[in-house]
C-alpha positions as protocol buffer text, in pm:
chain_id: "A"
residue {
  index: 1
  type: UNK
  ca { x: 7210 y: 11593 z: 12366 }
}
residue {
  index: 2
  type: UNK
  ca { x: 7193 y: 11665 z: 12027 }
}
residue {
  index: 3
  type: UNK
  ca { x: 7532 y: 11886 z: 11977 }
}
residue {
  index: 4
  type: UNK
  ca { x: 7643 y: 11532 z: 12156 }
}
residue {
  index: 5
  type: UNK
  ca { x: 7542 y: 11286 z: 11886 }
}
residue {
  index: 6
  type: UNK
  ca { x: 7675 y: 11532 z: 11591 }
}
residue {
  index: 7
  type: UNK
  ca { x: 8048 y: 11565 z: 11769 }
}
residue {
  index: 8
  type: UNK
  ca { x: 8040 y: 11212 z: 11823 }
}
residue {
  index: 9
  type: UNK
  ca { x: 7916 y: 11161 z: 11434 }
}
residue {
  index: 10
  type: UNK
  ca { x: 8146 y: 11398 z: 11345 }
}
residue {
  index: 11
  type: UNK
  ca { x: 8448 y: 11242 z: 11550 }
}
residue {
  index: 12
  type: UNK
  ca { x: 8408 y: 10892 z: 11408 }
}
residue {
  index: 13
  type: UNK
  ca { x: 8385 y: 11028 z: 11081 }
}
residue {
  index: 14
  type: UNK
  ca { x: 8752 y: 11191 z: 11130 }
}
residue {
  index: 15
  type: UNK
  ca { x: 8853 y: 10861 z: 11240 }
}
residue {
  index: 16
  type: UNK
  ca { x: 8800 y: 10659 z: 10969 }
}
residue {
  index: 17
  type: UNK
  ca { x: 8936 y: 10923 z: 10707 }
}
residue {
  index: 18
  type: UNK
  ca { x: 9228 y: 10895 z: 10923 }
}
residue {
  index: 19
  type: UNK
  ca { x: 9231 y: 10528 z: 10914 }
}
residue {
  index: 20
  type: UNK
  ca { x: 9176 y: 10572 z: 10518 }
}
residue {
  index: 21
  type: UNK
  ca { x: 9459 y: 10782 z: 10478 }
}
residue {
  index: 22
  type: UNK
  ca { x: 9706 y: 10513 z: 10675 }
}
residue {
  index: 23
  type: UNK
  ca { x: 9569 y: 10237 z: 10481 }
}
residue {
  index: 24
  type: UNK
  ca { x: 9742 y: 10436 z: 10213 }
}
residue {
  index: 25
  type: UNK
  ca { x: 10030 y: 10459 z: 10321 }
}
residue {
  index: 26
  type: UNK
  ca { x: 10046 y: 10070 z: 10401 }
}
residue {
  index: 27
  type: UNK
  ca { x: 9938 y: 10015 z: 10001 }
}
residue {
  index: 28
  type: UNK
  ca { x: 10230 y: 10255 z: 9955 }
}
residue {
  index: 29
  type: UNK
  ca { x: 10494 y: 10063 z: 10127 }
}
residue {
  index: 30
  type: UNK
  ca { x: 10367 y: 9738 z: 10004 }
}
residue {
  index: 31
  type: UNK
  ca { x: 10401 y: 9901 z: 9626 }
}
residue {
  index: 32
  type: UNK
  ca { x: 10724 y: 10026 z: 9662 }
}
residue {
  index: 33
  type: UNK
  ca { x: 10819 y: 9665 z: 9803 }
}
residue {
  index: 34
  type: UNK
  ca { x: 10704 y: 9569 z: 9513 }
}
residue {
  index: 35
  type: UNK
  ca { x: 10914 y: 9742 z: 9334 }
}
residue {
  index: 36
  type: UNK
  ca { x: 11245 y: 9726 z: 9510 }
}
residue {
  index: 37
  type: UNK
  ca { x: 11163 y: 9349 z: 9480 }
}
residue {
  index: 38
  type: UNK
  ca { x: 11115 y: 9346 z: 9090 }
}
residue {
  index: 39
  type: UNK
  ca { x: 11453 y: 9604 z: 9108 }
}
residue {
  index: 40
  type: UNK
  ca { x: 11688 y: 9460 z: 9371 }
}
residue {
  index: 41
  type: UNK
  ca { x: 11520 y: 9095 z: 9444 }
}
residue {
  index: 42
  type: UNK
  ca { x: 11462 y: 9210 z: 9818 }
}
residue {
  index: 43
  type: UNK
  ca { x: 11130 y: 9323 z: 9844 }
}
residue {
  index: 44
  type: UNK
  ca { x: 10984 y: 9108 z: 10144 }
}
residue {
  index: 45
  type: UNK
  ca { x: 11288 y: 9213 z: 10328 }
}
residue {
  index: 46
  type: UNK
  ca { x: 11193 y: 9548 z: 10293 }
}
residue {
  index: 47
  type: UNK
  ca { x: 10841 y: 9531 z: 10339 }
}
residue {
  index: 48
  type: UNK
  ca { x: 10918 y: 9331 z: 10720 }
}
residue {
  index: 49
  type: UNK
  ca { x: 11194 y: 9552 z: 10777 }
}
residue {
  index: 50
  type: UNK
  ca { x: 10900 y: 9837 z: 10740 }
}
residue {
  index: 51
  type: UNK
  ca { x: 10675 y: 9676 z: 10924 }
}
residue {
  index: 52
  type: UNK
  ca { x: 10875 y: 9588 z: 11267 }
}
residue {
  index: 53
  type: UNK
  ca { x: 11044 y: 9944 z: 11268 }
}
residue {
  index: 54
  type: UNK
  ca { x: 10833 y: 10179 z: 11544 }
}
residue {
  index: 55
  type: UNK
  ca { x: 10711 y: 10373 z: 11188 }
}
residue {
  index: 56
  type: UNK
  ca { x: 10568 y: 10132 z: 11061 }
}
residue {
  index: 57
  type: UNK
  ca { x: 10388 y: 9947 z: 11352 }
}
residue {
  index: 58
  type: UNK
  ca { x: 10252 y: 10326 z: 11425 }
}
residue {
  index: 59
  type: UNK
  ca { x: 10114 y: 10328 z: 11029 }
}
residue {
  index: 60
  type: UNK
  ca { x: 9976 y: 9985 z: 11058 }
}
residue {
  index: 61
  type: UNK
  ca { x: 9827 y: 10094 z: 11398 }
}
residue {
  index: 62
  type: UNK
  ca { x: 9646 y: 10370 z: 11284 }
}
residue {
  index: 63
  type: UNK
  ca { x: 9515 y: 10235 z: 10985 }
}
residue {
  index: 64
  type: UNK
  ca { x: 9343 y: 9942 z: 11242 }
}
residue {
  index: 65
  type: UNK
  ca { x: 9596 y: 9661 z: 11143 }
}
residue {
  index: 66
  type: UNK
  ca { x: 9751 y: 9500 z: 11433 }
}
residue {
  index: 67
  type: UNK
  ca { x: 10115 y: 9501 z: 11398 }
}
residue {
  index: 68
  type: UNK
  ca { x: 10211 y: 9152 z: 11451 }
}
residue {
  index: 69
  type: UNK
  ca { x: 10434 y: 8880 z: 11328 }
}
residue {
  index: 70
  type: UNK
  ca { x: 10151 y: 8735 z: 11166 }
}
residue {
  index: 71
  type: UNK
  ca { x: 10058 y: 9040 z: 11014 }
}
residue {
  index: 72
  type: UNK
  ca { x: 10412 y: 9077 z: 10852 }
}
residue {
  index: 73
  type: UNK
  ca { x: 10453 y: 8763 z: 10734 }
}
residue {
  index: 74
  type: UNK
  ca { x: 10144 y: 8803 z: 10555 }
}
residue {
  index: 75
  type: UNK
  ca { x: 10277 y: 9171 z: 10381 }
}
residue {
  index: 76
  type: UNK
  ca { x: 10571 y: 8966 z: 10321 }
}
residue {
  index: 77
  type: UNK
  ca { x: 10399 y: 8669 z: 10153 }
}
residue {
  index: 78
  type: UNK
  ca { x: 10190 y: 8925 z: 9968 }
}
residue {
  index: 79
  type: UNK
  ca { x: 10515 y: 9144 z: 9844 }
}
residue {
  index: 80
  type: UNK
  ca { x: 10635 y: 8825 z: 9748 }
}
residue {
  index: 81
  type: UNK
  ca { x: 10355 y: 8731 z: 9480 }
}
residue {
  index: 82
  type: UNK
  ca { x: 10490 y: 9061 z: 9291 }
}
residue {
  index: 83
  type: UNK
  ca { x: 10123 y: 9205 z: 9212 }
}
residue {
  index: 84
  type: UNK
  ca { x: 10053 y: 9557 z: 9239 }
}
residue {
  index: 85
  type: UNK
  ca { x: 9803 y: 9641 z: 9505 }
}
residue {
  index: 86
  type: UNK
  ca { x: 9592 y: 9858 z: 9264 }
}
residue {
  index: 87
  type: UNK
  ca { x: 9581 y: 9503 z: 9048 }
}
residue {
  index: 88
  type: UNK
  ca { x: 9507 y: 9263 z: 9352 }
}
residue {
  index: 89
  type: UNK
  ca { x: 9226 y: 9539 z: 9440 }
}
residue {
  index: 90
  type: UNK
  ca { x: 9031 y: 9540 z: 9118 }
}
residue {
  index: 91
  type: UNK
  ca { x: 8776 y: 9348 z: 9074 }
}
residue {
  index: 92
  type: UNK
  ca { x: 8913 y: 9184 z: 8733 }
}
residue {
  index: 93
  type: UNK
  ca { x: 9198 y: 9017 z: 8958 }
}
residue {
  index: 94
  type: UNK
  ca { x: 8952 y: 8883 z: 9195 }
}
residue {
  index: 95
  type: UNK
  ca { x: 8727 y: 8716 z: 8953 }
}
residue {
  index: 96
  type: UNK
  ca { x: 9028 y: 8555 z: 8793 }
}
residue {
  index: 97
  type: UNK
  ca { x: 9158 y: 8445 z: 9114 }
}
residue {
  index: 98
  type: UNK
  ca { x: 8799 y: 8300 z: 9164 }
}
residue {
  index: 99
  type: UNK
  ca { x: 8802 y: 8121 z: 8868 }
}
residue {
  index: 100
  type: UNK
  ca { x: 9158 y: 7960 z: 8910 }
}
residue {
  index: 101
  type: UNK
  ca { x: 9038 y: 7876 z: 9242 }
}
residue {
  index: 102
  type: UNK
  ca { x: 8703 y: 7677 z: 9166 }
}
residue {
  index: 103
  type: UNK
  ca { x: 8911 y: 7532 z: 8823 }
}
residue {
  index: 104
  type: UNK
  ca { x: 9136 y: 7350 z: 9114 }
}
residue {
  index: 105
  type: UNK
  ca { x: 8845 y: 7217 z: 9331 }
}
residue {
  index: 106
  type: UNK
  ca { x: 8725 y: 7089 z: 9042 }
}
């Protein structure tokens, strides 16, 4: 029972560093839409054109994102703000979106 519980520890723990390394690759194709969008002015094109190809529903499958038309719309919405995802991830983006945020409600 044991040798049970560790492969099946073991197992999900290979699963989500596979699912970690996938979400990667999304970040990666949502950067370089970035940047063909800053370049060339067709960035969200890109990004959906990614997204609906059988690649790219495989990537966003395996890194747990359901490939759906709501799902690339919002890639394409996101491409289309121009921020890098290694800005929108850190934390001094968030608090200013926070801010703006609360400085409208108010």
């Amino acid at each position: 029972m044991k040798d049970f519980v560790d492969g099946t520890a073991f197992n999900n723990e290979q699963g989500n560093r596979a699912r970690k390394l996938f979400a990667a690759v999304v970040l990666a194709a949502l950067d370089d839409a970035i940047a063909d969008d800053k370049k060339y002015g067709n960035g969200p094109e890109q990004i959906a054109r990614w997204a609906r190809s059988r690649d790219g529903r495989e990537v966003l499958s395996c890194a747990g994102i359901d490939p759906n038309e709501r799902v690339v719309s919002g890639l394409m919405e996101f491409v289309g703000r121009g921020v890098r995802t290694s800005v929108a991830l850190s934390r001094e983006e968030s608090e200013r979106r926070n801010a703006a945020q609360q400085a409208e409600a108010a």
